[in-house]
N, C-alpha and C positions, 0 to 999 in steps of 0.2 A: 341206076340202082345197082347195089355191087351185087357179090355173087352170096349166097347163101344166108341173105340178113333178112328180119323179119323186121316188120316196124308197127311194134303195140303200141296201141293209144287206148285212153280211158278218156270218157265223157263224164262230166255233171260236176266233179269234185274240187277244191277239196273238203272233205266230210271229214269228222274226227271218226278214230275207228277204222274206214272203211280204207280210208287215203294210206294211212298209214300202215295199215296190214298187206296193201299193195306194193307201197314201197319195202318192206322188208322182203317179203315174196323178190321182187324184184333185183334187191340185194344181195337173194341165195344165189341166183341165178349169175351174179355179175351183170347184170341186164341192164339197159336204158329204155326210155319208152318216153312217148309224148301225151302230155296231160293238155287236152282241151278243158280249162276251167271257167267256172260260172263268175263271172267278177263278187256278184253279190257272195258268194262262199269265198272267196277271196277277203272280201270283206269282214265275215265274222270268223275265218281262220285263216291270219297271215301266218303265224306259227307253222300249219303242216304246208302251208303253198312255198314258205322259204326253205321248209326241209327239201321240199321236190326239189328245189331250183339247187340249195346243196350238195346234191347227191347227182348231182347229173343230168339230170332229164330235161327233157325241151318242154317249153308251153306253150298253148294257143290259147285265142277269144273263142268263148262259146256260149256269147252273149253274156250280157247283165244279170237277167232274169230267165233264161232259158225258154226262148219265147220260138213258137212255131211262127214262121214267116211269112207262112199261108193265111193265117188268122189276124195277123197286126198290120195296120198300115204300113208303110215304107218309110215315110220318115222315122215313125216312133222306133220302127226297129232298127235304123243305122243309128240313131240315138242311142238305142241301148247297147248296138255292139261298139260304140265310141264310149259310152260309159263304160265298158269291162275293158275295155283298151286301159284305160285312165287308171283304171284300180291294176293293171297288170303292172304298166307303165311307175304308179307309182311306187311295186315294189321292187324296183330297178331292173326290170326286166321290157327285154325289147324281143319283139314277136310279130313277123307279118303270118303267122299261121291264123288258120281260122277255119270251124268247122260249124256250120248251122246246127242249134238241136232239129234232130225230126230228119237230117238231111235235107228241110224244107225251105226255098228262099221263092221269093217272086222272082220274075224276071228283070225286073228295076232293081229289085235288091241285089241278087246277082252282080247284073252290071256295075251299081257302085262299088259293091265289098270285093271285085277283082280286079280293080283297080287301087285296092292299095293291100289287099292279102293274098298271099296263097290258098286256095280254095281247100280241103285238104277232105277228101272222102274217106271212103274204105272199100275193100274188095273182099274181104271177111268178116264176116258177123255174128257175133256169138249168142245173141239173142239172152244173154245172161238176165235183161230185165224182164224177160213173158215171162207171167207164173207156167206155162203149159213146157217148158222148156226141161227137156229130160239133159239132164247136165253129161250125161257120159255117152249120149248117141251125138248131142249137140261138139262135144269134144271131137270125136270120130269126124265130123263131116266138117269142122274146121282145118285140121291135120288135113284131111283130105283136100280140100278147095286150097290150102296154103301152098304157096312157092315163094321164090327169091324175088322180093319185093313185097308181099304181100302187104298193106296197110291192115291192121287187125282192131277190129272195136269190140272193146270191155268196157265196163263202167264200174267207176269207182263211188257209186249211189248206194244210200242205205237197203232202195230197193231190190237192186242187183246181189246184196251182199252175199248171202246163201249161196245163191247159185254159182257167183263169181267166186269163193271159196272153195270150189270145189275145180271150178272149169280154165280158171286161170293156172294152177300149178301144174295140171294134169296135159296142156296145152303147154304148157312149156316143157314139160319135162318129156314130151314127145317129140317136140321140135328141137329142144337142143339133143337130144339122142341121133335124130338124123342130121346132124352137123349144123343146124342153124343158130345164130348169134341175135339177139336183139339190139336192136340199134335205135336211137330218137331222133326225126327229123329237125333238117336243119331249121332254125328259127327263120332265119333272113336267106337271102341267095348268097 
């Protein structure tokens, strides 16, 4: 990882509305970032998912139906992250990214989905979806936790929106003051 780059991602999207006021935001900035999407929102908005993929940004599977990996079988769940491959794959986009909702997989899941994706975590968390989540001390203690590499999760969900409104610019315009760049990881090796 280079020296001074941050690497944002957003989970759940793309949403009308939400996706879209992220990309502009992201576009003041000059900024790139990686959009882990839901295939099924894929599905009823190709329109903002081809804007992402216009503008620059990388994309991952985050499942079909955004399903916890703890609670669903194993087959039904590689099914379903083969389903949002399929709808990603169909909008001519190639991606071995991939990030569980919930950060939750079994251990069988695991094993198969790292065998054909990059597992892609985070090491910052902005907690934009808790309602209990105080948006400007939640800013502080990301800035704080953040360094050269850091993988950052935002979500670009209707539920997040509020808070993400507030904690996404204010997180960026702290980080790029102290010299940091956003950057989107790479899709493939």
């Amino acid at each position: 990882m280079s020296q001074n780059k941050i690497y944002l991602t957003f989970d759940d999207g793309p949403i009308p509305e939400v996706t879209d006021w992220v990309l502009d935001t992201l576009k003041s900035y000059k900024a790139k970032a990686t959009f882990f999407c839901v295939g099924d929102n894929i599905r009823k908005h190709p329109e903002i998912f081809k804007r992402t993929i216009a503008e620059g940004h990388s994309i991952g599977n985050h499942t079909y139906s955004h399903l916890n990996g703890w609670n669903i079988g194993d087959q039904e769940y590689l099914q379903d992250v083969r389903q949002a491959q399929a709808e990603i794959e169909k909008m001519g986009v190639v991606t071995h990214l991939f990030r569980p909702p919930y950060g939750k997989t079994t251990p069988k899941q695991r094993t198969a989905l790292i065998q054909a994706y990059q597992m892609i975590m985070w090491d910052v968390l902005s907690w934009d979806y808790e309602r209990t989540t105080h948006a400007k001390s939640a800013v502080k203690s990301m800035v704080a936790a953040s360094e050269s590499g850091s993988i950052v999760l935002f979500h670009d969900s209707q539920k997040s929106f509020k808070k993400t409104k507030v904690m996404l610019p204010a997180y960026m315009k702290s980080m790029s003051d102290k010299g940091y760049e956003f950057v989107a990881l790479p899709m493939h090796d």
